[in-house]
C-alpha atoms as one frame of an Amber mdcrd trajectory, in Angstrom:
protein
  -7.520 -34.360 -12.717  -5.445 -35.877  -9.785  -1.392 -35.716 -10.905  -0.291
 -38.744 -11.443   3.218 -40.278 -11.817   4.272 -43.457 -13.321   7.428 -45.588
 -12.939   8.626 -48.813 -13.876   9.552 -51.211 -10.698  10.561 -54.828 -10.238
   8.045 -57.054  -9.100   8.216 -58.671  -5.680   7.612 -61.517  -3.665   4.143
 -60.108  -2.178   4.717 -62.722   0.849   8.344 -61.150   1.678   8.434 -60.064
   5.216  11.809 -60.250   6.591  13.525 -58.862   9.305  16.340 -57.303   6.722
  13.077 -56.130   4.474  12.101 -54.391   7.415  14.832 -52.597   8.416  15.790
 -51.449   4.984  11.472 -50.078   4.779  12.359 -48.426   8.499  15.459 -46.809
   6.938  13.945 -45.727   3.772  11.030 -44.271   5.704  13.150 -42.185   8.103
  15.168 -40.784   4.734  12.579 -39.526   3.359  11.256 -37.843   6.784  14.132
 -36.264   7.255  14.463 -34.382   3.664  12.597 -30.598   3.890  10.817 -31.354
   0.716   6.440 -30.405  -0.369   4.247 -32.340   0.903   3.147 -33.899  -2.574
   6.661 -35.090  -3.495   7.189 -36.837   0.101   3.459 -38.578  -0.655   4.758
 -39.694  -3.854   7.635 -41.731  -2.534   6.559 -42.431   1.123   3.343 -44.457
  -0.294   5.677 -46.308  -3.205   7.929 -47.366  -0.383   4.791 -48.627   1.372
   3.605 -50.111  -1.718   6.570 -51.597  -2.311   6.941 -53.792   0.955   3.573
 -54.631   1.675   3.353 -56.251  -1.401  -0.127 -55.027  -2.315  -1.895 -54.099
  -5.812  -2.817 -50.674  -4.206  -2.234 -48.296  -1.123  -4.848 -45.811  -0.463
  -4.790 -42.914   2.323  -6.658 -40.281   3.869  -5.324 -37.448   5.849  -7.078
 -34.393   6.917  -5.209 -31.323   8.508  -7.070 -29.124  10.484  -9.834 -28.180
   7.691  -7.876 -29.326   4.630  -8.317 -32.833   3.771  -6.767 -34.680   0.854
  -6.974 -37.959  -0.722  -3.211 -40.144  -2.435  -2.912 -43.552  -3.785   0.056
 -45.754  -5.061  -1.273 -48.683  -7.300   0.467 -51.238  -9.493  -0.894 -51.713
 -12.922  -0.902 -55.067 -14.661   2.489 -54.574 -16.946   4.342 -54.117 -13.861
   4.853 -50.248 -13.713   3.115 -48.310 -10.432   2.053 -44.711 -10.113   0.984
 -42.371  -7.850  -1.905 -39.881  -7.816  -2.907 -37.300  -5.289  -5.991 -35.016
  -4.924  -8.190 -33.031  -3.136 -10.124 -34.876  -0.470 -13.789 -34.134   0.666
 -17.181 -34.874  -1.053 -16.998 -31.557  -2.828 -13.499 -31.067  -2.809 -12.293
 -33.933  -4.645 -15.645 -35.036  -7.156 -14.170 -33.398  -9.762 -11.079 -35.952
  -9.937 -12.155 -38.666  -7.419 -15.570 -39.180  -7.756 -17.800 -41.422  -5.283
 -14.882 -41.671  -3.307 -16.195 -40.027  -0.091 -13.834 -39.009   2.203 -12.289
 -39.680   6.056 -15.648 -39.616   7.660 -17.108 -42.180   5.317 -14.183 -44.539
   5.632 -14.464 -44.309   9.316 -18.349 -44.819   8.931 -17.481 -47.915   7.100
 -15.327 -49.086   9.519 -17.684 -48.961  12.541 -20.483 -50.282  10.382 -17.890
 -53.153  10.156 -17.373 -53.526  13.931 -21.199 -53.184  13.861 -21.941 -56.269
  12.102 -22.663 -59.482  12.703 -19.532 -61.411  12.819 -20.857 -64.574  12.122
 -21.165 -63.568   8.250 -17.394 -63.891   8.174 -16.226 -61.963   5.900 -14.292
 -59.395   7.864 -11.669 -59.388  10.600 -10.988 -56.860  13.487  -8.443 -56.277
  15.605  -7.606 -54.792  18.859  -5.499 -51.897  17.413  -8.610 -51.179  15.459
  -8.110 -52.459  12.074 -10.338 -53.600   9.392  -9.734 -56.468   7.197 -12.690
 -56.846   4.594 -12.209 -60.353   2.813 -14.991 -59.435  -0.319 -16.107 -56.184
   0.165 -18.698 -56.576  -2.597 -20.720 -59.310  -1.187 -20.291 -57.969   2.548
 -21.893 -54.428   1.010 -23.693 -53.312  -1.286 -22.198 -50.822  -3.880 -24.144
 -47.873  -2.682 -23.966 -48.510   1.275 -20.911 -46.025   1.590 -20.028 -42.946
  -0.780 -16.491 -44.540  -0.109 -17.284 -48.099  -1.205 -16.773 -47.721  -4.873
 -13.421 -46.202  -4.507 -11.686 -48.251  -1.945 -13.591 -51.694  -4.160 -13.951
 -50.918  -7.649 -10.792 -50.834  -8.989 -10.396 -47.791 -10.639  -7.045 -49.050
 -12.545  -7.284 -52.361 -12.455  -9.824 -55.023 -13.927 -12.113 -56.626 -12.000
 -11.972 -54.396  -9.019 -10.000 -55.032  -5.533 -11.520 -58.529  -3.355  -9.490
 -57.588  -0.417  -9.288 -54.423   1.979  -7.409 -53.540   5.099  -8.375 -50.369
   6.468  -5.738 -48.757   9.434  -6.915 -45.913  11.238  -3.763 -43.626  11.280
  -3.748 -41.479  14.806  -1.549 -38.677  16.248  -1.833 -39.564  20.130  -5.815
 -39.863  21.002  -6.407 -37.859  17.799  -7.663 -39.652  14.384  -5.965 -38.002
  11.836  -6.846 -40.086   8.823  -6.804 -44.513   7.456  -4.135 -46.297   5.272
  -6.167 -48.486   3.167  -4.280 -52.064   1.695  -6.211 -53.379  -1.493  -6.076
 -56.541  -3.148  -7.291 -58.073  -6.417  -7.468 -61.352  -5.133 -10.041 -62.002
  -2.209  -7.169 -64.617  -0.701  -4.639 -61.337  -0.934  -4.042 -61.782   2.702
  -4.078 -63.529   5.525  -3.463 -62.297   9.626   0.360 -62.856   9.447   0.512
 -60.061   6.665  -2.660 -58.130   8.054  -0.062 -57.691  11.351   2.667 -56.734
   8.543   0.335 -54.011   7.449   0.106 -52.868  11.016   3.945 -52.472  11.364
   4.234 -50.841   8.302   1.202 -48.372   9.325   2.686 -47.062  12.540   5.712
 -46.297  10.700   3.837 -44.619   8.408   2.543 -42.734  11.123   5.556 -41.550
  12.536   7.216 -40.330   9.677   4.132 -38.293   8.211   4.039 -36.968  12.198
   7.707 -36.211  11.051   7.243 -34.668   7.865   4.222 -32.503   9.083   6.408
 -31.226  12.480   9.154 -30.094   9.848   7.073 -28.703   7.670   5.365 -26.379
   9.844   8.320 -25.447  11.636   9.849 -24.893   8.013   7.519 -22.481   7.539
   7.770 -20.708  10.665  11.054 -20.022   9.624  10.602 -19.491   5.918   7.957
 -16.013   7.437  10.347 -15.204  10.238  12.568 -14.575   7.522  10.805 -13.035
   5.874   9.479 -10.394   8.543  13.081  -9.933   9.172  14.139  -8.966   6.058
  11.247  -6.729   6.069  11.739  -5.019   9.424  15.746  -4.508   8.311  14.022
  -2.972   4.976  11.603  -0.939   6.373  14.991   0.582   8.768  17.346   1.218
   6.377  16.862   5.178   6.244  19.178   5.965   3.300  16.743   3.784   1.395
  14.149   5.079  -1.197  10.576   4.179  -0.580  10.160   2.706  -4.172  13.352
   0.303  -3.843  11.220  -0.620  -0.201   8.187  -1.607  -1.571  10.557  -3.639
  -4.134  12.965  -5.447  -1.776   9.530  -6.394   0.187   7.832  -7.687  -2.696
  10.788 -10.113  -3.487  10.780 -11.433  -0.202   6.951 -12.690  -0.260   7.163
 -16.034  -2.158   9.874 -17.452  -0.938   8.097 -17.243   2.431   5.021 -18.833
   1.386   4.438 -23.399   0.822   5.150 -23.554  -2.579   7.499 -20.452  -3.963
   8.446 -21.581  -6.745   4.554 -21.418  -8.053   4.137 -17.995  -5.837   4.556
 -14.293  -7.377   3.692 -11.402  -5.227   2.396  -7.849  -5.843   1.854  -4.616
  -3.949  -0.219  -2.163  -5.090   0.249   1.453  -3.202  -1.763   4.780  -4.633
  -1.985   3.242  -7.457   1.381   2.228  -8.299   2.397  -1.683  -8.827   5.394
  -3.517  -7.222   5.540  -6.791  -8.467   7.856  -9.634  -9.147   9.566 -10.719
 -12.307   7.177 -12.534 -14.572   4.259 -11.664 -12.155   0.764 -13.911 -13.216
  -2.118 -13.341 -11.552  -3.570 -16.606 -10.474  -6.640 -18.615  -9.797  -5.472
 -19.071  -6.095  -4.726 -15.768  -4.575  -4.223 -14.633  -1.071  -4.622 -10.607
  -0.097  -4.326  -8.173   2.842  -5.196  -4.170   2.423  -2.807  -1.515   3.399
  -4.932   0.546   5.293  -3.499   3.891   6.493  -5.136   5.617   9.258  -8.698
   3.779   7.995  -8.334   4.864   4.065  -7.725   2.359   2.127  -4.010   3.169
   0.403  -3.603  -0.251  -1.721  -2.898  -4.117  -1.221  -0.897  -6.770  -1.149
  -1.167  -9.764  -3.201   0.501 -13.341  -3.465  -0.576 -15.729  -6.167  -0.262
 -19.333  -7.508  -0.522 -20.043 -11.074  -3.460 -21.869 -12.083  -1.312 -24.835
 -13.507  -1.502 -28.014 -11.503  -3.371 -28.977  -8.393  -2.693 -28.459  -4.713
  -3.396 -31.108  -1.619  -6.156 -29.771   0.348  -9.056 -27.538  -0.612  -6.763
 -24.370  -0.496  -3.245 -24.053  -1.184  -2.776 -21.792   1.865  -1.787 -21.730
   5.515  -3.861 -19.844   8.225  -0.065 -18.914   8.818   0.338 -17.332   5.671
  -2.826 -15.246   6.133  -1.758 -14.126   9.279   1.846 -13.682   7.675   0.057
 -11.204   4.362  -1.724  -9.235   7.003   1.349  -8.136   8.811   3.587  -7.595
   5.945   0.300  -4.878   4.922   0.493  -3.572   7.920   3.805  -3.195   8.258
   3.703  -1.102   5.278   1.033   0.932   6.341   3.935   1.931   8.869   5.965
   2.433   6.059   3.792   4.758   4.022   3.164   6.933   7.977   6.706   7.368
   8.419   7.462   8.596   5.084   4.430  11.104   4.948   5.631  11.903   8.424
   9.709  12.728   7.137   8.063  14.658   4.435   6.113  16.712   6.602   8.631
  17.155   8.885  10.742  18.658   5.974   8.021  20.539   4.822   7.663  22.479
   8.482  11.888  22.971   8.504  11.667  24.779   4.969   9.106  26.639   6.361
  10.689  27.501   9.397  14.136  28.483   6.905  11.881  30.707   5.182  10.835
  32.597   8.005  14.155  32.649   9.371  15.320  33.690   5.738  12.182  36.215
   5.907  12.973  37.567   9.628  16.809  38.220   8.949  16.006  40.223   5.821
  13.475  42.395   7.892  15.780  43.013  10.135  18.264  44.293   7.457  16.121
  45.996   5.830  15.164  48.132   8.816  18.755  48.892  10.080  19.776  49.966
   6.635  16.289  52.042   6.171  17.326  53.527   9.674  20.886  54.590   8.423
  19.466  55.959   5.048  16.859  57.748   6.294  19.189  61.080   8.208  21.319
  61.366   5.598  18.601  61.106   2.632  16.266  63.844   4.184  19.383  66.044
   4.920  19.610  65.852   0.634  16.089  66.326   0.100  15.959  69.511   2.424
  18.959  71.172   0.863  17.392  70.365  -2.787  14.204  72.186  -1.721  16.317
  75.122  -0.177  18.385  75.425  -3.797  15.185  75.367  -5.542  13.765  78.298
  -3.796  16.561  80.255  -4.236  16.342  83.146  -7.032  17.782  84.050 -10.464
  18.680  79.711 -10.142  19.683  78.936 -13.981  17.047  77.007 -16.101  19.740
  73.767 -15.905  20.360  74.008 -12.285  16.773  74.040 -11.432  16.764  71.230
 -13.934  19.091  69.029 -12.113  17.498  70.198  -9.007  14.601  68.614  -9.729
  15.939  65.637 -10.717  17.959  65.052  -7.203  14.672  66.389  -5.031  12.862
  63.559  -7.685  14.941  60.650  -7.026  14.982  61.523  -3.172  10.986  61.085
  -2.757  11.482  57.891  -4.747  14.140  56.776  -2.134  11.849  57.890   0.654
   9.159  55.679  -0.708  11.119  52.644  -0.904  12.636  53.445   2.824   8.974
  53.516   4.122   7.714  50.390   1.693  10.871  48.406   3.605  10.313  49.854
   7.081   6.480  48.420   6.273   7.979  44.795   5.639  10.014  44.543   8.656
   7.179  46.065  10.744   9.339  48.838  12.327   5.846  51.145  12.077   3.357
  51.292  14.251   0.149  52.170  12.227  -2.705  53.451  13.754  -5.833  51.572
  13.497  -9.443  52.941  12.542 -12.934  51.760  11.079 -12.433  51.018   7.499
 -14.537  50.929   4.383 -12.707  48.527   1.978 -15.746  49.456  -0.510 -14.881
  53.388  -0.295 -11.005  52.827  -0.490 -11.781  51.070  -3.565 -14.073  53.610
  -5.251 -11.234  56.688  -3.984  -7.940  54.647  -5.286  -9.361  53.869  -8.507
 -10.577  57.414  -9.585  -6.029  57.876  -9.630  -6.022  54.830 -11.743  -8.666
  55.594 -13.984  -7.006  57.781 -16.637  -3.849  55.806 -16.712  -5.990  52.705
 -17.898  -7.671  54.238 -20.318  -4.354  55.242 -21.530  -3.313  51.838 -21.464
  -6.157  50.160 -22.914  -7.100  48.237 -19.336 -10.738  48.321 -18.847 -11.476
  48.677 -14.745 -14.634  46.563 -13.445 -15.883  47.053  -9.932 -18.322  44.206
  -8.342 -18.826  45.728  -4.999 -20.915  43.948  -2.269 -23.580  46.371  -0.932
 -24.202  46.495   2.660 -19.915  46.040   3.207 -18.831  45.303   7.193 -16.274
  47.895   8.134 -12.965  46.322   9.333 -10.055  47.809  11.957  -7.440  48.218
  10.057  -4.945  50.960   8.747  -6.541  53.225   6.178  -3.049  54.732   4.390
  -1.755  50.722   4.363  -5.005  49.714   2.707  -4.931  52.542   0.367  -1.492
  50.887  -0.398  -2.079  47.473  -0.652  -4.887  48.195  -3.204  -2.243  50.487
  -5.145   0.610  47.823  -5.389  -1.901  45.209  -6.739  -3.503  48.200  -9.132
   0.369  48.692 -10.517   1.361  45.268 -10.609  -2.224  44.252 -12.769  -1.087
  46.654 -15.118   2.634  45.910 -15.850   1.150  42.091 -16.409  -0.822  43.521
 -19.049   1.319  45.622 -21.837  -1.060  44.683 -24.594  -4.409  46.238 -22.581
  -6.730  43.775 -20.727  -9.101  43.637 -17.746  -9.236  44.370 -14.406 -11.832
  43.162 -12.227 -11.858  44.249  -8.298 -14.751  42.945  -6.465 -15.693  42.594
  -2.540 -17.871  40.329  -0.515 -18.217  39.010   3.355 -18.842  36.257   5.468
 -18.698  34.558   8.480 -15.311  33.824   7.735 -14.302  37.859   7.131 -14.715
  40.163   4.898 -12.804  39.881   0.744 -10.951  41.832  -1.665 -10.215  40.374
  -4.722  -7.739  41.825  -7.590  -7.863  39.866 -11.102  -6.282  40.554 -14.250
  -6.042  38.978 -17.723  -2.599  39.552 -18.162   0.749  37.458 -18.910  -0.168
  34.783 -15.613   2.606  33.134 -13.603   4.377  29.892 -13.561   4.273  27.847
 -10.190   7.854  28.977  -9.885   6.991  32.299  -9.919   3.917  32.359  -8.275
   5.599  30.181  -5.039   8.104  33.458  -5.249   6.635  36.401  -5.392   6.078
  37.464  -1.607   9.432  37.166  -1.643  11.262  40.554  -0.768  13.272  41.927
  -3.904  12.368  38.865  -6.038  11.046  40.405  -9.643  10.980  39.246 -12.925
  10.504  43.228 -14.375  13.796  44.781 -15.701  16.267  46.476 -12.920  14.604
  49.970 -13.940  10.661  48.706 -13.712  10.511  47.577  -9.868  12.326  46.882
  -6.815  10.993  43.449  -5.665   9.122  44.786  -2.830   5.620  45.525  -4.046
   3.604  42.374  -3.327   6.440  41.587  -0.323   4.816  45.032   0.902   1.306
  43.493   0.273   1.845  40.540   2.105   3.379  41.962   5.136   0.342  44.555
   5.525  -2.287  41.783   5.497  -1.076  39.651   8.178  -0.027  42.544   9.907
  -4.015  42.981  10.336  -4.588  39.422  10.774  -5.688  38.752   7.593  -4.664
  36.334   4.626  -3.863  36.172   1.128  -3.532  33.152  -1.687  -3.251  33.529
  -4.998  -4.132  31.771  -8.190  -2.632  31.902 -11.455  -1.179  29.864 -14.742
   0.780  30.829 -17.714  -1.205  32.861 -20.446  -4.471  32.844 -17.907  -3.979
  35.843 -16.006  -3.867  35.788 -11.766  -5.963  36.433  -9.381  -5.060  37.818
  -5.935  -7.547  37.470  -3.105  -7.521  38.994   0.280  -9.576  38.500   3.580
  -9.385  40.272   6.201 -11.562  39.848   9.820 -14.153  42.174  10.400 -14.961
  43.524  14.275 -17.459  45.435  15.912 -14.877  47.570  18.079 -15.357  51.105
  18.080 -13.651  53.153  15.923 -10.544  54.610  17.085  -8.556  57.849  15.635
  -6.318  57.714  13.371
């Protein structure tokens, strides 16, 4: 239903028209122009003035703006009190709560039929400003000539209907912009003197809702400049987490909007909700997507609660639509920069790595370097002792155990001298299918032993590839070793080949312990283990890694606690000719 508001008011002297009583309406009138207040409320006290000095039963009017049109009255009931009512205009727009009473277009129709008519009849009056006085409106038409008839006529809150209507057309320069419509029980209600009253009272009328509208408007210019400027210095502030963004924005979206203290706002991004305190969703709702380089990443929302009415057929501005869409946008900016920050610390980490990774190669090969004189010059002199004669049982013992841990030393020289790439291997036409067949006939007994089980799933019809045949053979060992100390209580090991376009695959799967992501985002690391100080030296899979995309190749790996891992390598195939090794 329409709201209404009631008050109780002194009567007056309906034939009052002073100068002082018109001074004090033109001061009243300009007060309440001046105040930055809704629409509705400045209605309400704007047509109550008007009702007041004209002297009338009732004061109708009908405004449209743009597309929104809306209907208000201020009538006096019989006990004295008067009220005030306002609605949605429109045939469809306002049926619901004013029903049969037409809209702008039919008043206007009603008018020109009344400039139409024969004048003789008497009943009406016109005047040059372009006024309508209608003396009996129910014997000058019947009640179904005009949609708007029954409303301006029948007296919906008084008995016996209205006998006397002045209709003034209410215009902003050259432009119609809606009537203010005078009603009177009595069909002697007026006379010209007041109908000239009425006039005076109109263009006042006029100006001040020309007032109120020009502040409004510009009051909510300012309201969304304020609000895009508390966005931009939001979206700026670079010490700032994204969350507490999307928060600070979502604050600042009712106040910016006609009627914020009815608004609440929400922005949905990937899924996750921003929203205001005591957030409702409402049956008036205004949205924009956040698109992000075309996907669709979330929205924004502003609602009005469902309590109450609004003037016009829609509570919002074109403004405010325009205003939604660049807040959305704006944090589709938001949501690029951020990605864009976290790539770009993504790519330094990575770049740290490989410095990390290029610093310890280069370590690793100077100290190899210095190791390797002095750690052949003990090897040779172990062999020499050992080939010496009548050598006790003991000393050859120890012997042994120095020309032992030597080799062992020499292995781990060459395994870091592979890392930092400080050999140059030579390259030949490789069977990954053989190598696989040759390296685990050495492995063989030591699963059995171990209670592994070995499973080979070999692609027939294999493509060679160019690579290093004592590196591959080595690659395939370090994974063999490393299966097997991931599986203490006996499992599986599956190794199985296959090719195509995109190169040709070796993949190494176990059932054993598995990884963590910690570990398993670690372990081409060089010297990172989690084995005891006596079970490896970190460089095994480092080892792997380095080989692989030494020949251009790649390797991922997959793996979760309790599930086992499983290592796969690719590696491009050519048809070069095979070169010597």
């Amino acid at each position: 239903m329409p709201a209404e508001e009631t008050r109780k008011r002194t009567p007056v002297d309906r034939g009052r028209d002073t100068s002082g009583s018109r001074l004090d309406f033109s001061h009243q009138i300009s007060q309440y122009a001046s105040r930055d207040r809704p629409r509705p409320e400045f209605l309400s006290d704007v047509m109550r003035l008007v009702l007041e000095h004209s002297g009338c039963d009732a004061v109708e009017t009908w405004l449209h703006d743009g597309e929104d049109e809306f209907w208000c009255e201020a009538f006096r009931r019989m006990d004295g009190s008067d009220a005030f009512t306002i609605a949605p205009g429109g045939a469809d727009a306002g049926r619901a709560d004013t029903t049969g009473r037409g809209s702008c277009q039919d008043i206007e129709a009603l008018c020109t039929a009344v400039w139409q008519s024969d004048p003789s009849r008497g009943s009406f009056t016109c005047t040059r400003h372009g006024s309508v006085w209608v003396h009996d409106p129910r014997r000058f038409f019947s009640p179904d000539a005009h949609p708007v008839f029954s409303g301006v006529s029948g007296g919906d809150h008084a008995d016996g209907g209205y006998r006397s209507l002045v209709m003034v057309p209410l215009r902003f320069g050259k432009e119609q912009m809606g009537f203010l419509v005078f009603k009177g029980r009595d069909e002697s209600s007026f006379d010209p003197v007041r109908l000239e009253h009425f006039e005076t009272i109109a263009a006042k009328f006029e100006l001040a809702l020309l007032h109120q509208f020009s502040q409004s408007k510009l009051h909510e210019r300012v309201k969304e400049l304020t609000c895009l400027y508390g966005m931009a210095k939001t979206a700026s502030d670079p010490g700032m987490p994204f969350e507490q963004k999307l928060m600070n924005v979502v604050m600042l979206l009712p106040p910016a909007w006609q009627y914020p203290s009815r608004a609440s706002a929400r922005i949905v991004v990937d899924g996750y909700a921003y929203q205001t305190p005591s957030f409702t969703q409402g049956a008036h709702k205004q949205t924009a997507p956040v698109m992000v380089r075309g996907k669709d990443r979330g929205m924004v929302e502003v609602h009005y609660s469902g309590q109450g009415s609004f003037p016009g057929e829609s509570p919002f501005l074109d403004e405010e639509q325009s205003l939604i869409n660049s807040v959305a946008g704006q944090i589709a900016q938001m949501i690029e920069q951020r990605e864009a920050e976290m790539m770009r610390a993504e790519l330094q980490d990575q770049l740290a790595r490989a410095d990390r990774l290029a610093a310890i190669g280069q370590l690793a090969a100077g100290v190899a370097h210095e190791l390797n004189e002095p750690l052949n010059t003990i090897l040779g002199f172990a062999q020499l002792i050992q080939k010496m004669e009548n050598l006790p049982a003991k000393a050859l013992e120890d012997v042994g155990k120095i020309t032992g841990a030597s080799l062992h030393a020499r292995n781990i020289i060459r395994e870091l001298l592979v890392f930092a790439r400080q050999s140059a291997p030579c390259l030949g036409r490789v069977d990954i299918n053989r190598m696989v067949e040759d390296e685990l006939s050495l492995f063989e007994s030591l699963c059995g032993k171990s209670g592994v089980e070995l499973r080979r799933v070999l692609a027939p019809g294999l493509p060679e590839i160019t690579a290093n045949k004592s590196q591959m053979l080595q690659v395939i060992s370090n994974l063999m070793v490393n299966a097997l100390q991931a599986m203490p209580e006996g499992g599986t090991i599956t190794l199985a080949t296959s090719f195509d376009s995109s190169g040709v695959s070796l993949m190494v799967e176990d059932t054993g312990i598995g990884m963590s992501e910690e570990v398993k985002n670690n372990i081409f690391l060089p010297f990172f283990t989690t084995k005891d100080v006596d079970q490896g030296t970190g460089l095994g899979l480092a080892v792997v890694h380095g080989i692989v995309t030494s020949h251009g190749g790649r390797i991922g790996v997959e793996s979760e606690p309790g599930k086992g891992a499983r290592f796969l390598l690719t590696f491009p195939y050519s048809q070069a000719s095979e070169q010597e090794e």
